[in-house]
KOLSE-550662 format. One record per residue: x, y, z of N, C-alpha, C in turn; residue in three letters. Coordinates in steps of 0.02 Angstrom, whole numbers, padded with zeros to 5 digits, always signed. Layout:
<atoms>
XYZXYZXYZala...
</atoms>
This chain:
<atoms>
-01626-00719+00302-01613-00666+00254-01557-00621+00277unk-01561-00606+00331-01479-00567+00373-01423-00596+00352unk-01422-00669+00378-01342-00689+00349-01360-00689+00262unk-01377-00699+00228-01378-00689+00159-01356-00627+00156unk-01386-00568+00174-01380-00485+00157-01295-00474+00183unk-01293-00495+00239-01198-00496+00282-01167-00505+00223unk-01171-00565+00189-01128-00612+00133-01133-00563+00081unk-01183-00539+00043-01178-00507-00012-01166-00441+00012unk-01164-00407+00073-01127-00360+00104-01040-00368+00085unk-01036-00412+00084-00968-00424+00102-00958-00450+00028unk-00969-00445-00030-00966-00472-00075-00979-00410-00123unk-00966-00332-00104-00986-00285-00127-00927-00253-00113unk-00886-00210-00147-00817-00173-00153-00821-00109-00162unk-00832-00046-00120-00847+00019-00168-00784+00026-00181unk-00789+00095-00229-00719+00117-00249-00724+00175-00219unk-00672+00203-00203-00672+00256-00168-00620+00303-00201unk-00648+00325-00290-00620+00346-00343-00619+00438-00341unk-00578+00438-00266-00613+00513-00273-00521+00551-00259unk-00521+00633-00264-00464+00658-00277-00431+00670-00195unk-00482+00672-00151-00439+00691-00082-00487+00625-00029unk-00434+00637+00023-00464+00573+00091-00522+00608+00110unk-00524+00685+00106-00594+00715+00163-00646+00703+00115unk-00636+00681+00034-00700+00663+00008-00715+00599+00023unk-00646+00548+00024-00678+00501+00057-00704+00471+00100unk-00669+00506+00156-00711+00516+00229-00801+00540+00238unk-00795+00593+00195-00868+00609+00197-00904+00557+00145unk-00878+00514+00112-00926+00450+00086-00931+00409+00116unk-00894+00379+00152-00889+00306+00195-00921+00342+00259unk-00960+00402+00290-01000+00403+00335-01060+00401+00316unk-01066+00444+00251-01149+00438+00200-01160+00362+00219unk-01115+00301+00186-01119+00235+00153-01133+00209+00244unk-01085+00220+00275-01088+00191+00382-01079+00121+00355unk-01139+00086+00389-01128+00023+00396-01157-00044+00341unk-01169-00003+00298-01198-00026+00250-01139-00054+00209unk-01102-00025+00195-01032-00051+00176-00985-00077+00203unk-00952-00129+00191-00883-00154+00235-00824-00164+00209unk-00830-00142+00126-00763-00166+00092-00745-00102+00051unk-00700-00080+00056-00676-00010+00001-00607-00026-00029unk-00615-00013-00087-00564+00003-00139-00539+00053-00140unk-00484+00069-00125-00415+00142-00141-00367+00118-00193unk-00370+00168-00264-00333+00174-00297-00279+00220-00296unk-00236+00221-00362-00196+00253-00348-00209+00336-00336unk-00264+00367-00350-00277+00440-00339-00274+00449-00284unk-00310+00416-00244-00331+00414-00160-00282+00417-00121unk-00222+00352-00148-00176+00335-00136-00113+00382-00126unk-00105+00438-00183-00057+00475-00168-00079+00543-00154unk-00135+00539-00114-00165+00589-00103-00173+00576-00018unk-00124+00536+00002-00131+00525+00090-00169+00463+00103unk-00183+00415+00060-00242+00356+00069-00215+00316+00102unk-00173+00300+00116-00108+00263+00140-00136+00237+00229unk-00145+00327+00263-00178+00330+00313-00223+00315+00328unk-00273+00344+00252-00342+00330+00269-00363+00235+00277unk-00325+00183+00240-00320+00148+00234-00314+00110+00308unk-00250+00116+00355-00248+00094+00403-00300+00117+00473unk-00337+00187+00454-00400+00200+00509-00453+00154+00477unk-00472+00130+00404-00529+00079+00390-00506+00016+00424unk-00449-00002+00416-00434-00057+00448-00443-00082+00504unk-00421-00036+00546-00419-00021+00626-00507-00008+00636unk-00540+00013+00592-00631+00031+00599-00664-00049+00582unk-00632-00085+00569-00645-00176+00537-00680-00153+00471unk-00659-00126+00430-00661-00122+00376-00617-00166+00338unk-00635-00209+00277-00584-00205+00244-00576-00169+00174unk-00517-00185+00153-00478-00140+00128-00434-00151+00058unk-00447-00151+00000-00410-00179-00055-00395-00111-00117unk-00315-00132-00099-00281-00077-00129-00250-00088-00194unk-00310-00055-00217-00292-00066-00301-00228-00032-00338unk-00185-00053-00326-00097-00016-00332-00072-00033-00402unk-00093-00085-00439-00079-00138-00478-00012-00156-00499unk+00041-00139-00445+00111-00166-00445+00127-00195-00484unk+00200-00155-00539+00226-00199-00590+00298-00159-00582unk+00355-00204-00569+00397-00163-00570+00455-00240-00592unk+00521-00220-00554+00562-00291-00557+00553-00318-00474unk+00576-00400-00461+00539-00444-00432+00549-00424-00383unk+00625-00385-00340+00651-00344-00274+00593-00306-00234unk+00573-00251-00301+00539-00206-00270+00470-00228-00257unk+00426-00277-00301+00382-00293-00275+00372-00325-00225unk+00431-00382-00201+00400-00415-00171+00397-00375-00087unk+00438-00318-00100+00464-00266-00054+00390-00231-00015unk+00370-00190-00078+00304-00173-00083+00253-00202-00066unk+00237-00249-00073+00200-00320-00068+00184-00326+00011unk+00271-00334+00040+00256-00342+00118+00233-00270+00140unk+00270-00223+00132+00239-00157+00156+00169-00162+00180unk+00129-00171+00103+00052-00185+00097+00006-00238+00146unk+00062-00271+00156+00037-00328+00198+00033-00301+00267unk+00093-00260+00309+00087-00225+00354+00038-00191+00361unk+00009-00161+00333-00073-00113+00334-00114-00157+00363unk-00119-00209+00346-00189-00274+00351-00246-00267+00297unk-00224-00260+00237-00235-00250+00191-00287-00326+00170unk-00328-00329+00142-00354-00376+00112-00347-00404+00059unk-00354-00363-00009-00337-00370-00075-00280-00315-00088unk-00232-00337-00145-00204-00317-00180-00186-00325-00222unk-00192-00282-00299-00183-00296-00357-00106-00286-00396unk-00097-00342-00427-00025-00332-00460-00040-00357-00548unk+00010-00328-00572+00006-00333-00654+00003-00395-00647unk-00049-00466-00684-00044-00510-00701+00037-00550-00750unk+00100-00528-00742+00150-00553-00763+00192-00600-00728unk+00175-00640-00746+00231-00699-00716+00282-00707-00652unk+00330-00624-00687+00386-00606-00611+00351-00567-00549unk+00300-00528-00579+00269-00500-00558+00211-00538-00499unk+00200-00580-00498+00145-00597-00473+00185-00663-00432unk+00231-00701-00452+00274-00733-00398+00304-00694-00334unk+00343-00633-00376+00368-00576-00326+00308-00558-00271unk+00234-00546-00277+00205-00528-00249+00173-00581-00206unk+00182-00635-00221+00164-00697-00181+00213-00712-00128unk+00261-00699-00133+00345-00712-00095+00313-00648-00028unk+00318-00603-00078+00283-00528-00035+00254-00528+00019unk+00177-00565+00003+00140-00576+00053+00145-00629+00107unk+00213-00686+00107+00211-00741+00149+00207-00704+00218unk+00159-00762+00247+00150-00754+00317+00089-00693+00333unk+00067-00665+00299+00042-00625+00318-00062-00676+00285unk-00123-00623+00306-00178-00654+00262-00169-00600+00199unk-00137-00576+00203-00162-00524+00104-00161-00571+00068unk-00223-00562+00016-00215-00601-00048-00210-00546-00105unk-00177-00598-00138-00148-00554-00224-00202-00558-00271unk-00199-00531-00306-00259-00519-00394-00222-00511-00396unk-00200-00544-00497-00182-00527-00524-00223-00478-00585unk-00206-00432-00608-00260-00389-00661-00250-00425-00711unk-00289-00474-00763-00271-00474-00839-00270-00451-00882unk-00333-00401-00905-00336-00344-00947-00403-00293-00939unk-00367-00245-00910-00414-00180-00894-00478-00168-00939unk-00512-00178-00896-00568-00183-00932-00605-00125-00963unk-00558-00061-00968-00573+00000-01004-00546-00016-01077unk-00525-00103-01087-00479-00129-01147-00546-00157-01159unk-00532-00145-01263-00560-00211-01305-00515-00206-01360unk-00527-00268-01386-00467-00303-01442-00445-00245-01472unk-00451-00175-01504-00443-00141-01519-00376-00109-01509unk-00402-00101-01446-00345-00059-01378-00299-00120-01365unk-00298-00177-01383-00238-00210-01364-00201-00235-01447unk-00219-00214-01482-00201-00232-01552-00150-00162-01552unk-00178-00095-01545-00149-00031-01537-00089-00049-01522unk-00075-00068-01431-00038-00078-01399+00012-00120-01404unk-00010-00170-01468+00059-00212-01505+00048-00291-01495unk-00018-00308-01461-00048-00377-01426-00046-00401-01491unk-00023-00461-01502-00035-00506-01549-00125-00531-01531unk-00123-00585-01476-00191-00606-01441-00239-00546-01426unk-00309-00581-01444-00380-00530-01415-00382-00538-01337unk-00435-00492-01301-00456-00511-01260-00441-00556-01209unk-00491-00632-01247-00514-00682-01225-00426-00712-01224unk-00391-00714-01283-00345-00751-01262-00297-00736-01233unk-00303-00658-01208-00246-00644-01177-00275-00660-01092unk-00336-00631-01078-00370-00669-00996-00360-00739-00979unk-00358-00789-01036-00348-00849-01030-00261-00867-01023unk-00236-00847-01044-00155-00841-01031-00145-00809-00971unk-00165-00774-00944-00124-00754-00896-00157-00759-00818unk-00219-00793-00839-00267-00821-00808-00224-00877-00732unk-00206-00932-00826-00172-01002-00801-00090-00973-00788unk-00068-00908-00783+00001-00890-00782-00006-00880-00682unk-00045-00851-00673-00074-00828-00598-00098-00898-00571unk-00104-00946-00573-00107-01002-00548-00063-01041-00550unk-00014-01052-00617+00042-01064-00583+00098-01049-00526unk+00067-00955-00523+00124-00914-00488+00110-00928-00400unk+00043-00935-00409+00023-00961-00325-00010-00888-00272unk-00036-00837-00337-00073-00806-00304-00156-00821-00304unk-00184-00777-00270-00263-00797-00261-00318-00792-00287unk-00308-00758-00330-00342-00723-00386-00339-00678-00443unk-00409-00647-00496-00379-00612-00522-00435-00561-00535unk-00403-00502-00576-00464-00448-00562-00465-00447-00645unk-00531-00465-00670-00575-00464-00738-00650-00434-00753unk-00649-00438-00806-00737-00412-00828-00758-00496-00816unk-00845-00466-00781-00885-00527-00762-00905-00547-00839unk-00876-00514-00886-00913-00575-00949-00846-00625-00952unk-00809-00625-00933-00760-00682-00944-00751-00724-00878unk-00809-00704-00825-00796-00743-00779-00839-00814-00793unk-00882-00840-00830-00914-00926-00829-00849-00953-00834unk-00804-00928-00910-00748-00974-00947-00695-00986-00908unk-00656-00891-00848-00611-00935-00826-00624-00972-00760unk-00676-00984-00731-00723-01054-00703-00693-01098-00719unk-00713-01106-00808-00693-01196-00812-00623-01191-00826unk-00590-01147-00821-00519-01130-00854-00488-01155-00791unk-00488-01135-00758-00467-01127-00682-00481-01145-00629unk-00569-01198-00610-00586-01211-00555-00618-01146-00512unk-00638-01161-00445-00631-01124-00389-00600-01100-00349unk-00542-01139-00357-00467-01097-00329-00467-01014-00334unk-00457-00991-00380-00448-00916-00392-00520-00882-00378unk-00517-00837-00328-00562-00768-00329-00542-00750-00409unk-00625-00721-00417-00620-00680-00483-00666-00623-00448unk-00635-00565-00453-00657-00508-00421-00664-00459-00504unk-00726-00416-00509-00771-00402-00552-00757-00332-00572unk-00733-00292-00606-00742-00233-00590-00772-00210-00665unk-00800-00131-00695-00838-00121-00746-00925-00141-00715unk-00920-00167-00662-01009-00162-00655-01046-00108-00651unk-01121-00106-00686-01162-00063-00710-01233-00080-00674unk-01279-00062-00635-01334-00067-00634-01376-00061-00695unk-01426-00119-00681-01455-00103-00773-01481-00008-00785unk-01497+00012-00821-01490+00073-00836-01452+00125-00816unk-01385+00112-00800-01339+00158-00778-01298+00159-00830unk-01251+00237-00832-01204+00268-00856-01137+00198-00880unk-01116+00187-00907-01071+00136-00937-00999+00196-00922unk-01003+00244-00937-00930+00282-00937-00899+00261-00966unk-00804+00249-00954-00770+00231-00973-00770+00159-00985unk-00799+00131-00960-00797+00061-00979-00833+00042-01029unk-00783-00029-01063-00818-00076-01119-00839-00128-01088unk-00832-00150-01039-00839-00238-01056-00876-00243-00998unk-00959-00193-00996-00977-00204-00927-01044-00267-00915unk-01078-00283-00837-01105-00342-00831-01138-00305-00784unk-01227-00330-00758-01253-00306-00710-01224-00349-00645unk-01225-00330-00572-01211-00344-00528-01245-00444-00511unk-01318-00427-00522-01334-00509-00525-01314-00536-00583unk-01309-00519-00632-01279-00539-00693-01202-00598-00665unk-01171-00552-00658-01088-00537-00617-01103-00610-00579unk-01142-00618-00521-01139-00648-00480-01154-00719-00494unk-01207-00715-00538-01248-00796-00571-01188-00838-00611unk-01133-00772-00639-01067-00788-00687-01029-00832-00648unk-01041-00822-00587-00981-00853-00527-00918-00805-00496unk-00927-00744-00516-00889-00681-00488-00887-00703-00394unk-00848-00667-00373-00834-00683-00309-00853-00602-00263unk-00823-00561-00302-00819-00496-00270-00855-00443-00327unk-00899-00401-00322-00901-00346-00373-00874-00274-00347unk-00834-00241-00379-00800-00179-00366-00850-00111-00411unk-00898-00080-00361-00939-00041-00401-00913+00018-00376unk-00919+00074-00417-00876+00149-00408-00951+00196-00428unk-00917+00238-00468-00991+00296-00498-01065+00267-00469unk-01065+00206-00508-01158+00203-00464-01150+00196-00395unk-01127+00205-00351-01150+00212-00292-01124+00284-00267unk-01048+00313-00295-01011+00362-00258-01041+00415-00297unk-01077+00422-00374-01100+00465-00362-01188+00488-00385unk-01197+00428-00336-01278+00422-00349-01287+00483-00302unk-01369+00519-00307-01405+00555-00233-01405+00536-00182unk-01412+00466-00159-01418+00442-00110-01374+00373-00109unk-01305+00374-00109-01250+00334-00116-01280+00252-00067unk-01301+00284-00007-01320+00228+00049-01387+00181+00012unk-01408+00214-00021-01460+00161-00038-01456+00140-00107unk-01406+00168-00152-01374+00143-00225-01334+00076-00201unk-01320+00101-00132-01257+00028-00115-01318-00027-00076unk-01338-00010-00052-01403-00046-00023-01446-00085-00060unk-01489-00068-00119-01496-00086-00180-01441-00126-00214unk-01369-00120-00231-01372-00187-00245-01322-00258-00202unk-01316-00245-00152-01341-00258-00097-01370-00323-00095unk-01435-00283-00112-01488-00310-00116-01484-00374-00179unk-01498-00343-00258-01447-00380-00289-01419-00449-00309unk-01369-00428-00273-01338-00479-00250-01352-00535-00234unk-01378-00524-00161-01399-00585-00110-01446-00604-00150unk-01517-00572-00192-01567-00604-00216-01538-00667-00283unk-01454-00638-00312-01433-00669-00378-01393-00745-00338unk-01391-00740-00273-01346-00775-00246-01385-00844-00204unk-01443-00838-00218-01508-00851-00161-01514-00941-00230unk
</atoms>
């Protein structure tokens, strides 16, 4: 049952969605050893995370920096290595074509692996019809799905309801890393397109990226512990 709990330890992503490092500092001691993987976005990020990033590293933490890089192919692939210098684990780049080659070039030689994002999962057909999308959803995850596998990065970051399809879309090759997860009776927030954590996992998800239910549960260490827990039982 230990190595099971390690694995779905390690198969758990907090977010660390907060406005300064000393809040994040004072969460990742609440969370200790119960956690081993944190997410820094961009708030964190230009708020000094940069640092905080390379002391998790150096603590054997790892570390996936949700940046979601989209620029022209120079600067990413520029960026890319930067990121790789940290010892960075994950990193997310716009699912586009130049974009996600650039960031593959980026990372040679180094272990960072790339996600590509397909569509933010604070999106439904709605919000991409707005935005001028010809394709829903489903067919835009599936396009750019097989666009990130041609490009030769490692994965991609989606809602676990579209993780069975791009399975058969795609094989096992690509990490599909999860984000929008909800414990059953928890707060949904901003998100549409959410999945419970065993839900997520039975789908064939690889990684789940959980934020609010754990960072700002009462007792964060045992919201993350719980599913955790989860997990390993969906994985068993």
């Amino acid at each position: 049952m230990s190595d099971r709990i390690d694995t779905a330890r390690d198969k758990l992503i907090v977010a660390l969605d907060v406005s300064s490092v000393a809040q994040a500092e004072a969460l990742i001691a609440r969370l200790g050893d119960t956690v081993s993987f944190y997410k820094l976005g961009m708030e964190i990020i230009y708020g000094g995370g940069l640092e905080l990033a390379r002391r998790l590293v150096s603590s054997g933490k790892k570390v996936f920096l949700d940046l979601k890089l989209h620029d022209i192919p120079t600067t990413v692939e520029r960026a890319t290595a930067q990121v790789a210098s940290i010892g960075a684990t994950f990193l997310t780049v716009h699912a586009y074509p130049q974009t996600m080659a650039a960031a593959a070039a980026g990372r040679a030689g180094s272990s960072l692996k790339i996600l590509g994002v397909t569509v933010m999962t604070s999106y439904d057909n709605a919000d991409l019809a707005a935005a001028g999308y010809i394709s829903g959803v489903k067919e835009m995850v599936e396009r750019r799905a097989l666009q990130a596998r041609d490009a030769g990065i490692d994965g991609l970051i989606l809602s676990a309801a579209e993780v069975a399809s791009l399975r058969k879309l795609v094989g096992s090759d690509l990490l599909l890393v999860t984000p929008g997860i909800r414990p059953a009776g928890s707060n949904a927030d901003d998100q549409k397109r959410i999945v419970t954590p065993g839900d997520a996992i039975r789908a064939g998800a690889d990684h789940l990226v959980v934020g609010r239910p754990v960072t700002a549960a009462a007792d964060p260490r045992a919201a993350a512990a719980a599913i955790i827990d989860e997990i390993a039982q969906a994985s068993a």
